[in-house]
N, CA and C atoms as a LAMMPS dump frame, in Angstrom:
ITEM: TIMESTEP
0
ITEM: NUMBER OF ATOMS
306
ITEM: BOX BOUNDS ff ff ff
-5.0000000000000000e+02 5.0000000000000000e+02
-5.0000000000000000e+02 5.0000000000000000e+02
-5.0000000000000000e+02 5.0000000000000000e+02
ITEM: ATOMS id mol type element x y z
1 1 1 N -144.433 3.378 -471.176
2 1 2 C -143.803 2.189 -471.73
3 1 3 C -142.487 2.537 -472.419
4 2 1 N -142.317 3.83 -473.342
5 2 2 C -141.236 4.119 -473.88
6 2 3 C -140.273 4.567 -473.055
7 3 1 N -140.482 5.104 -472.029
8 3 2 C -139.936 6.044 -470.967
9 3 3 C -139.243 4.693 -470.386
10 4 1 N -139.966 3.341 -470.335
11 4 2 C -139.554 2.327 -469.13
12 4 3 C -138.099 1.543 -470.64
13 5 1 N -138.631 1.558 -471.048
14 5 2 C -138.024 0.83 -472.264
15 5 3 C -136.346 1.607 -472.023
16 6 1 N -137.079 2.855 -472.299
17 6 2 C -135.306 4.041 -472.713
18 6 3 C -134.567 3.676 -471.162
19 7 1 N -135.421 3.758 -470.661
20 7 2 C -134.422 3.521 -469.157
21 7 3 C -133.47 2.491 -468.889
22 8 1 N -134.41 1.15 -469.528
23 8 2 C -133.288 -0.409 -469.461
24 8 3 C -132.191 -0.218 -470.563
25 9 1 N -132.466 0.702 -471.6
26 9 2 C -131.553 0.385 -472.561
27 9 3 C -130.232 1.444 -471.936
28 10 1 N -130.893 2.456 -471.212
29 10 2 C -129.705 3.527 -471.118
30 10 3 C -128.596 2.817 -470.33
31 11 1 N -129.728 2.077 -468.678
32 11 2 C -128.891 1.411 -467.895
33 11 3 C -127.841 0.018 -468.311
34 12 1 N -128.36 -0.444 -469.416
35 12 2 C -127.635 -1.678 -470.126
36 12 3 C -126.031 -0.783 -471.065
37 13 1 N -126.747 -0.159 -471.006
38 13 2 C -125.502 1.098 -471.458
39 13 3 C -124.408 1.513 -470.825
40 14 1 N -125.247 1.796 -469.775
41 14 2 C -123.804 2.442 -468.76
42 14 3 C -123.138 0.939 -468.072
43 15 1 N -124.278 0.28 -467.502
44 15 2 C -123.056 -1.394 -467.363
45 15 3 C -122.249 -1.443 -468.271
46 16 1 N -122.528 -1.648 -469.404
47 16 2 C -121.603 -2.25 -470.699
48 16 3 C -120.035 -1.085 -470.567
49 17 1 N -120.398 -0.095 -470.644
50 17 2 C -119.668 1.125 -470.241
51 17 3 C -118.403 0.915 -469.343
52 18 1 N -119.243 0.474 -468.064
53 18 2 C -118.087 -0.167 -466.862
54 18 3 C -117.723 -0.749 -467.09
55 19 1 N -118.327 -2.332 -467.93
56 19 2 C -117.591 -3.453 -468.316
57 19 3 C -116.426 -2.791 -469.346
58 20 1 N -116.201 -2.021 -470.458
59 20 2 C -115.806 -1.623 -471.422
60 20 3 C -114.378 -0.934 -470.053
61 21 1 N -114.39 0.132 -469.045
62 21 2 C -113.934 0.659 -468.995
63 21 3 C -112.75 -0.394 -467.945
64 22 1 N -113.527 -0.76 -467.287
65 22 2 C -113.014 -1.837 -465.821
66 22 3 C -111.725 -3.029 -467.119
67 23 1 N -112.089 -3.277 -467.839
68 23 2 C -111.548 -3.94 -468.763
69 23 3 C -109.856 -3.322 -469.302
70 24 1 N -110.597 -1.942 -470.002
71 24 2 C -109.299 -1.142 -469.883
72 24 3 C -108.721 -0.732 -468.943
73 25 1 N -108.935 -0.476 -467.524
74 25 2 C -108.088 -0.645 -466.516
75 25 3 C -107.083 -2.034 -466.001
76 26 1 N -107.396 -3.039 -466.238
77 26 2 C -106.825 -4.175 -466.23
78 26 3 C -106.39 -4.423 -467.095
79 27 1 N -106.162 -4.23 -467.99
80 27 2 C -105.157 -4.751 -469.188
81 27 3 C -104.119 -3.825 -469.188
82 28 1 N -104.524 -2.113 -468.922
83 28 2 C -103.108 -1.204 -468.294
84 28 3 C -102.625 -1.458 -467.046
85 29 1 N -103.071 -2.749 -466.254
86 29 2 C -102.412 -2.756 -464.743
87 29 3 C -101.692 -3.905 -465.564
88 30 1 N -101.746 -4.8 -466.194
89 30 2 C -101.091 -6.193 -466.398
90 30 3 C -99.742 -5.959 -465.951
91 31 1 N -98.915 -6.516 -465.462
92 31 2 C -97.536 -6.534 -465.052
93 31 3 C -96.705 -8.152 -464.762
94 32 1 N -95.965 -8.183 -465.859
95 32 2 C -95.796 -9.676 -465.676
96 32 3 C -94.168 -9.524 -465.548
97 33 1 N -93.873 -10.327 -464.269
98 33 2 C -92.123 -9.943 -464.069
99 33 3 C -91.427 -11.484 -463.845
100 34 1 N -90.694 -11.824 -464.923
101 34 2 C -90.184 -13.263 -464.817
102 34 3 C -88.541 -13.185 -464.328
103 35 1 N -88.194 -14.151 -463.679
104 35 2 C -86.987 -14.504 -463.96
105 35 3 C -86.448 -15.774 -463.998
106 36 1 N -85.116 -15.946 -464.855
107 36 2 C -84.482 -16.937 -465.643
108 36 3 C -84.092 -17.75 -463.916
109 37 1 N -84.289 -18.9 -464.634
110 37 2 C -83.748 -19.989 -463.732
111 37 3 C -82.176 -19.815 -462.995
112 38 1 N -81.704 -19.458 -462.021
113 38 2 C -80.758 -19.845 -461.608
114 38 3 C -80.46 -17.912 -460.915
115 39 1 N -81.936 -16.897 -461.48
116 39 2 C -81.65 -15.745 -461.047
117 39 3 C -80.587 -14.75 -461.689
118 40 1 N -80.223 -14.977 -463.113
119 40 2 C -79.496 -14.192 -463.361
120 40 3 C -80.071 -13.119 -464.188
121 41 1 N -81.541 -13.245 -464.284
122 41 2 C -82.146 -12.129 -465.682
123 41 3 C -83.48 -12 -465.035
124 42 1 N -84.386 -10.917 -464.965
125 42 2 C -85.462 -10.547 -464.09
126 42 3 C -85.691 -9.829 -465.921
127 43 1 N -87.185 -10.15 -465.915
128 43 2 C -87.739 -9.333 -467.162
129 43 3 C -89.208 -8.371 -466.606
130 44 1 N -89.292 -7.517 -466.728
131 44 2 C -90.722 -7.252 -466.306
132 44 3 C -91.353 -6.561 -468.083
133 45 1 N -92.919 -6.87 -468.023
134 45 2 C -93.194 -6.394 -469.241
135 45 3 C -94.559 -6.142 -468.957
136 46 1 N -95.022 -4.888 -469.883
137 46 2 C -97.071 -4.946 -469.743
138 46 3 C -97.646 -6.025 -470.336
139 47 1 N -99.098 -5.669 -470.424
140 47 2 C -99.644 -6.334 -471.411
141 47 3 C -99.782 -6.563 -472.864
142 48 1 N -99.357 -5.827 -473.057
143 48 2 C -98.707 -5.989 -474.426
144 48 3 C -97.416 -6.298 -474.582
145 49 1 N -96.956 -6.95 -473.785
146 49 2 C -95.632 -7.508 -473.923
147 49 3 C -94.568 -6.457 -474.194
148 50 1 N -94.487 -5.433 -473.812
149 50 2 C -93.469 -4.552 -474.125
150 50 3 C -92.931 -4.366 -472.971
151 51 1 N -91.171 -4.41 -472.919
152 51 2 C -89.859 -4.407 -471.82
153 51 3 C -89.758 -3.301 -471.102
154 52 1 N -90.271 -3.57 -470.021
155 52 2 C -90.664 -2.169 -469.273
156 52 3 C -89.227 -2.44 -468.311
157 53 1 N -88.985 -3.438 -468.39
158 53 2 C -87.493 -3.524 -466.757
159 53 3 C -86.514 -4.728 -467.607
160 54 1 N -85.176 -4.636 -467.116
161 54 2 C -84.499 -5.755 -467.241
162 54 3 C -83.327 -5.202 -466.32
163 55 1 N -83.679 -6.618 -465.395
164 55 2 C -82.5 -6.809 -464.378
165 55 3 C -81.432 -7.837 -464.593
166 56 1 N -80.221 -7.587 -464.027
167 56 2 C -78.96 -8.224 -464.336
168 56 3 C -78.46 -8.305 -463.194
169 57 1 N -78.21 -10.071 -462.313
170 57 2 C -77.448 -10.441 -461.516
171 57 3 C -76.112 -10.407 -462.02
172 58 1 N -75.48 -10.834 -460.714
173 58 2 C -73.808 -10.993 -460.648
174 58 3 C -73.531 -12.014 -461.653
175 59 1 N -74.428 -13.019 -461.692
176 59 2 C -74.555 -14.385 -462.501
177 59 3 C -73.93 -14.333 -463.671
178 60 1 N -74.747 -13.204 -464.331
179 60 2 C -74.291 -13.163 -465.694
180 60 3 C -72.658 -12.721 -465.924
181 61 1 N -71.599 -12.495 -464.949
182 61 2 C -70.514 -12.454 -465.408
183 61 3 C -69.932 -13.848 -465.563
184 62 1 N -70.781 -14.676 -465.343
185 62 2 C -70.134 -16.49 -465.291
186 62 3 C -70.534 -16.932 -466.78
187 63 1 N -71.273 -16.036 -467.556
188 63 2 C -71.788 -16.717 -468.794
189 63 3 C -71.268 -16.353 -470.17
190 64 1 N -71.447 -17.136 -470.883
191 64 2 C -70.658 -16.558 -472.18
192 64 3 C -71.623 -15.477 -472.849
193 65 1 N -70.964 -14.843 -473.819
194 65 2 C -72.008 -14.201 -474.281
195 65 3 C -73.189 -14.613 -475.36
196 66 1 N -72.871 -15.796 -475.654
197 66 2 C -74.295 -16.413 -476.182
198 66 3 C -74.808 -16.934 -475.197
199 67 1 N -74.352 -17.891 -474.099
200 67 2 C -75.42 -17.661 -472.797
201 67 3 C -76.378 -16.524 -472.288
202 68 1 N -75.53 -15.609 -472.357
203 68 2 C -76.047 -14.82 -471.69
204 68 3 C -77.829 -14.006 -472.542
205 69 1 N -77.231 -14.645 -474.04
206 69 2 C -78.03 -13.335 -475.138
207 69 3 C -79.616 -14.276 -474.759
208 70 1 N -79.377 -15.63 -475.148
209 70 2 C -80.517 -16.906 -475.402
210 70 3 C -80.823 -16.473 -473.734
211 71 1 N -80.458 -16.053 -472.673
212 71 2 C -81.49 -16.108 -471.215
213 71 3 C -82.035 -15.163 -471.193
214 72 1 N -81.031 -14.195 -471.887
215 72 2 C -82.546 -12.593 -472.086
216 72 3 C -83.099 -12.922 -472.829
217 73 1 N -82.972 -13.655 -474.117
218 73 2 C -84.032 -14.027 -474.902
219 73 3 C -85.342 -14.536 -474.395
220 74 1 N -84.721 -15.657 -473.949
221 74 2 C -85.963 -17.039 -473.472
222 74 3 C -86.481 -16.076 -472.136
223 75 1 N -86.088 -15.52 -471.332
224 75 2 C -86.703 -14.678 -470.265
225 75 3 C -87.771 -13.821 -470.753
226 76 1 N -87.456 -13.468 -471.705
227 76 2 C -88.146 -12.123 -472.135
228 76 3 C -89.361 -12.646 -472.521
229 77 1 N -89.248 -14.002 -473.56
230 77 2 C -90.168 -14.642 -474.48
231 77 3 C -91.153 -15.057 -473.462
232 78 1 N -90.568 -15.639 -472.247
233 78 2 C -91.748 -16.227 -471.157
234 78 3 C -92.269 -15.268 -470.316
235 79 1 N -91.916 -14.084 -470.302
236 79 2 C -92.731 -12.881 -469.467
237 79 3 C -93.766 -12.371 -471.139
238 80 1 N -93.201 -12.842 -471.852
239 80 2 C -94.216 -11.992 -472.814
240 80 3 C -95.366 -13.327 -473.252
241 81 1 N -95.303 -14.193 -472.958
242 81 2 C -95.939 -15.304 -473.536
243 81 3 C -97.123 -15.209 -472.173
244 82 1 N -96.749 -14.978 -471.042
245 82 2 C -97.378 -14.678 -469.962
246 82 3 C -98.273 -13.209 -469.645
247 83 1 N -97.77 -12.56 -470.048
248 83 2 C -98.368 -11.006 -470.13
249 83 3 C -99.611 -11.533 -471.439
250 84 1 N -99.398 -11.86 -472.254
251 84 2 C -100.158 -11.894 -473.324
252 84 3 C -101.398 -12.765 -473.032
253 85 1 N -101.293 -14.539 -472.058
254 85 2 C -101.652 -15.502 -471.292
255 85 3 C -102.973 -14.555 -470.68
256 86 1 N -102.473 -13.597 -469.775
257 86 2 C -103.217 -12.79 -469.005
258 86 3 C -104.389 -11.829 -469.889
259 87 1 N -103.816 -11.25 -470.847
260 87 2 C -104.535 -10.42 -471.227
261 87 3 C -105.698 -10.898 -472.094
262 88 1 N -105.614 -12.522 -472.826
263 88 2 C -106.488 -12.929 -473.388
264 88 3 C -107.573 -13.453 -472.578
265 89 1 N -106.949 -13.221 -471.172
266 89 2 C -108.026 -14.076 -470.346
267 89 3 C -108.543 -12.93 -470.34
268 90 1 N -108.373 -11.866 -469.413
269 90 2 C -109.461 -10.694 -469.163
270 90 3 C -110.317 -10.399 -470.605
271 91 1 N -109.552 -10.395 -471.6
272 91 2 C -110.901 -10.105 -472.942
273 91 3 C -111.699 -11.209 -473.064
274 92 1 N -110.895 -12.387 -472.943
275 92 2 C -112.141 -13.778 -472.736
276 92 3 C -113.262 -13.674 -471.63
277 93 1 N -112.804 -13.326 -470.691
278 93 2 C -113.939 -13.203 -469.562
279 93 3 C -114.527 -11.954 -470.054
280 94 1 N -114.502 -10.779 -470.305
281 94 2 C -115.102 -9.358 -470.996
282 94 3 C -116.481 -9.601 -471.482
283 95 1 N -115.306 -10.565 -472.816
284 95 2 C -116.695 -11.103 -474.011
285 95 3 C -117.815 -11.936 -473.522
286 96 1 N -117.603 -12.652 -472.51
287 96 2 C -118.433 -13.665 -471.585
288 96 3 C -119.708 -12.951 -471.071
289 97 1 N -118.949 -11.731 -470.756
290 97 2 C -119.901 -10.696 -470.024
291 97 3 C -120.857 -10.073 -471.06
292 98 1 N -119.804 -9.876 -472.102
293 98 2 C -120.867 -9.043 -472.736
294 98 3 C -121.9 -9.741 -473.34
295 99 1 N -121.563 -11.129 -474.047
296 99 2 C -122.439 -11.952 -474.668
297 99 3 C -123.215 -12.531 -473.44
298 100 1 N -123.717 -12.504 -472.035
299 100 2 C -124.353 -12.594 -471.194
300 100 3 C -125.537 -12.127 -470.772
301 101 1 N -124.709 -10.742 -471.725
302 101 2 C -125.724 -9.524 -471.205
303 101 3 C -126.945 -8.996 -472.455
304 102 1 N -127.114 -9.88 -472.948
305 102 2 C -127.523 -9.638 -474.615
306 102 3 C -129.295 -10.293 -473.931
C-alpha cells in the first residue's frame, strides 16, 4: 500500500516537473515582432518584453524627429504589451494545470 501510494506521488511529481519545465521552455521561446503602421519601425522583443531587434525602413527619413521617437515608442509599447499578453496566458493555462492536478 505504501509502496503503491509513493509511486502516485513520485509520478504526480515528475508530471508537475514537465509541466514546471515545458512552461519554462515557452516563455524562453516567446518572440513577439511588431511593426508600426505604414512599415517604418519593426520591434522584436522576448517575453519579458526586453528589445531584442529594432529595424529601420527608408520611411523614417520622411519623419520628423518627434515622429520618428513616439513610433519607436508606441512600436515598442505594442510588441511589449503583446509579449507580456502571451506570457500571462501560458502561466494562466500552467496554473489551470496545476490546480487540475490536485
Amino acid at each position: 500500500m505504501i509502496g503503491e501510494q509513493w509511486a502516485q506521488l513520485e509520478a504526480a511529481a515528475h508530471a508537475r516537473l514537465g509541466h514546471i519545465r515545458q512552461l519554462s521552455d515557452d516563455l524562453a521561446d516567446i518572440r513577439i515582432r511588431h511593426t508600426a503602421a505604414g512599415g517604418s519601425v519593426t520591434v522584436t522583443v522576448d517575453g519579458a518584453a526586453n528589445l531584442l531587434d529594432l529595424e529601420l525602413s527608408e520611411y523614417i527619413s520622411q519623419m520628423s524627429p518627434t515622429e520618428f521617437a513616439r513610433t519607436v515608442t508606441d512600436t515598442a509599447a505594442a510588441a511589449a504589451r503583446l509579449a507580456l499578453a502571451r506570457r500571462a496566458a501560458l502561466i494562466e493555462e500552467f496554473n489551470g494545470q496545476m490546480n487540475s492536478q490536485r
